[in-house]
Steps between C-alpha positions, in 0.01 A plus 500: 500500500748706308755211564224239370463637168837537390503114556255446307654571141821296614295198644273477186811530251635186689156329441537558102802325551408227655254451220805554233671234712205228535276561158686747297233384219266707688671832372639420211395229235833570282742264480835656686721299225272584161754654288350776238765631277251713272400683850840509662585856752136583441419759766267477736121513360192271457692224338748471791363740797889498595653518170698186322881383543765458213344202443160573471397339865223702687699651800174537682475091535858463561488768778235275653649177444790626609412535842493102535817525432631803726287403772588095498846630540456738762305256698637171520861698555296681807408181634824370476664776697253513739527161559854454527494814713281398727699147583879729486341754726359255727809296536717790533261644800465173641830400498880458695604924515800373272277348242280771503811744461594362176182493376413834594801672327443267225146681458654792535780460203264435276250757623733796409491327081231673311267234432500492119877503520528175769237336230720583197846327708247243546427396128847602421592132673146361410422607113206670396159358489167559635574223806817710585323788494280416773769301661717857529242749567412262789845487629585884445146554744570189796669776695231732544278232630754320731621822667142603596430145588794472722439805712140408580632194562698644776183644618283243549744232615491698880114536471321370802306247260812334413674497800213344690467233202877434610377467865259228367763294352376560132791357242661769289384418178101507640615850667644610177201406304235589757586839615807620355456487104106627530580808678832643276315451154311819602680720274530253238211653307583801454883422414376257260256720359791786444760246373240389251525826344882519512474117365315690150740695445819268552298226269493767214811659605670156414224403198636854382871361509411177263485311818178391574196358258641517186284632166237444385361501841325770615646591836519913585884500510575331177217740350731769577797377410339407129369857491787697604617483107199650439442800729517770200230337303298294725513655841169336618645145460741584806247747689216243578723226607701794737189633606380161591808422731513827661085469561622169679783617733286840599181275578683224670706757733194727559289179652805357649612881706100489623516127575846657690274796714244263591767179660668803697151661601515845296258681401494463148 
C-alpha cells in the first residue's frame, strides 16, 4: 500500500504533462512568445504565478509549452532507438556467431561513451538542429536496447516453442516474427520508460549547448541557457524550467524502476 502511494504523486505529475504536451491552453492562456518589456524579470506573483523573463514572457506558460518541446524530443528519439535496437539486437542474436561478434563488441564500444558525449560526436559531423538532436540522442541510446535485445534473444531462440516451430518446417522470417520478436520486447517497457527520462535530460543538455530549438522557442534547455545570465537577479526564470526537468527524470525513473519490480516479479 505504502509502495502504491508513493506512485501516486509521480504517476499524476506525468498526467499534467501529458496535458502540457496535448492542450497546454488548458493551463495556461498566455502566449509563451508575448514579449512585455515594461514587466520584464518580474518575480513570481499574481501577474505571472512563476515570475517573468528578461523579456517580459510569463515563464509559467513557457514552462508548460515547453514540455511539447522537451517531450517531442525525448520521444520520437526513444522510438528511434528502440526501434533500431530492436532490429540490431535481433540480427545480432539471430545471426552467423561472427556477425554477431562484431556486432556485439560494436554495442559494446559505444556502450562504455557517456550518452550525452556519443550524441555531441554525433552533431559534431551532423550540425546542430532540432532533427540532429533527436537523430543523436537516438544513436547515443541504440546500445542499451540492442544489448538487452540480443541476450533475450539468445534465450528464446532454444525455447521449446521455437524449436518445435522448426520441427514444423515454419520459414525463418514467420519464426522470427511469430515467436521470437513477441517474447524479447518484454523488457522494452521499462527500458524505454527509463531512457525517456535520460532522453529529457540529453534534449536540454544539448538545447543548453545552443544545439537544439533555437530562441524564441520555449523548450526547458534553451530556458536555461537564456537564464543563466540572469541567475543574480532573476533566479526563478532558471528554477521553474530546472525544476520542471528534474520533476520529469525523477517521475519517469520512479514508474519505470516499479514497472522494473513488477516484469521480474518483486514485491514492490
Amino acid at each position: 500500500m505504502t509502495s502504491s502511494r508513493s506512485l501516486l504523486a509521480p504517476a499524476a505529475f506525468l498526467v499534467l504533462l501529458a496535458v502540457a504536451v496535448a492542450a497546454p491552453g488548458l493551463l495556461t492562456g498566455v502566449d509563451p512568445l508575448a514579449a512585455d518589456p515594461v514587466s520584464a524579470l518580474a518575480p513570481p506573483g499574481g501577474a505571472h504565478w512563476f515570475g517573468s523573463d528578461h523579456l517580459g514572457r510569463d515563464v509559467l506558460s513557457r514552462v508548460v509549452h515547453g514540455a511539447r518541446h522537451s517531450l517531442s524530443i525525448g520521444v520520437t528519439a526513444t522510438a528511434l532507438a528502440v526501434t533500431a535496437g530492436v532490429l540490431l539486437g535481433l540480427a545480432a542474436g539471430l545471426s552467423p556467431k561472427w556477425l554477431d561478434e562484431a556486432l556485439a563488441r560494436s554495442f559494446d564500444v559505444l556502450s562504455t561513451l557517456p550518452e550525452l558525449l556519443l550524441a555531441l560526436l554525433v552533431i559534431a559531423v551532423t550540425g546542430p538542429g532540432t532533427g540532429n538532436v533527436i537523430f543523436a540522442i537516438a544513436v547515443a541510446q541504440i546500445p542499451n536496447y540492442a544489448r538487452v535485445i540480443r541476450a533475450q534473444t539468445f534465450v528464446v531462440r532454444h525455447a521449446g516453442y521455437v524449436e518445435q516451430a522448426v520441427t514444423f518446417g515454419r520459414s525463418r522470417a514467420a519464426i522470427t516474427a511469430g515467436h521470437v520478436l513477441p517474447n524479447v520486447l518484454g523488457p522494452i517497457p521499462v527500458l524505454a520508460t527509463i531512457g525517456l527520462g535520460q532522453a529529457v535530460i540529453a534534449a536540454s543538455g544539448l538545447s543548453f549547448l545552443g544545439m537544439g530549438p533555437q530562441p524564441p522557442a520555449a523548450e526547458w534547455g534553451a530556458m536555461l541557457s537564456e537564464a543563466r545570465n540572469y541567475l543574480r537577479v532573476a533566479w526563478w526564470e532558471a528554477l521553474f524550467p530546472g525544476v520542471a526537468i528534474t520533476l520529469t527524470v525523477v517521475s519517469l525513473t520512479v514508474v519505470g524502476r516499479r514497472l522494473q519490480r513488477h516484469f521480474e516479479g518483486r514485491t514492490p
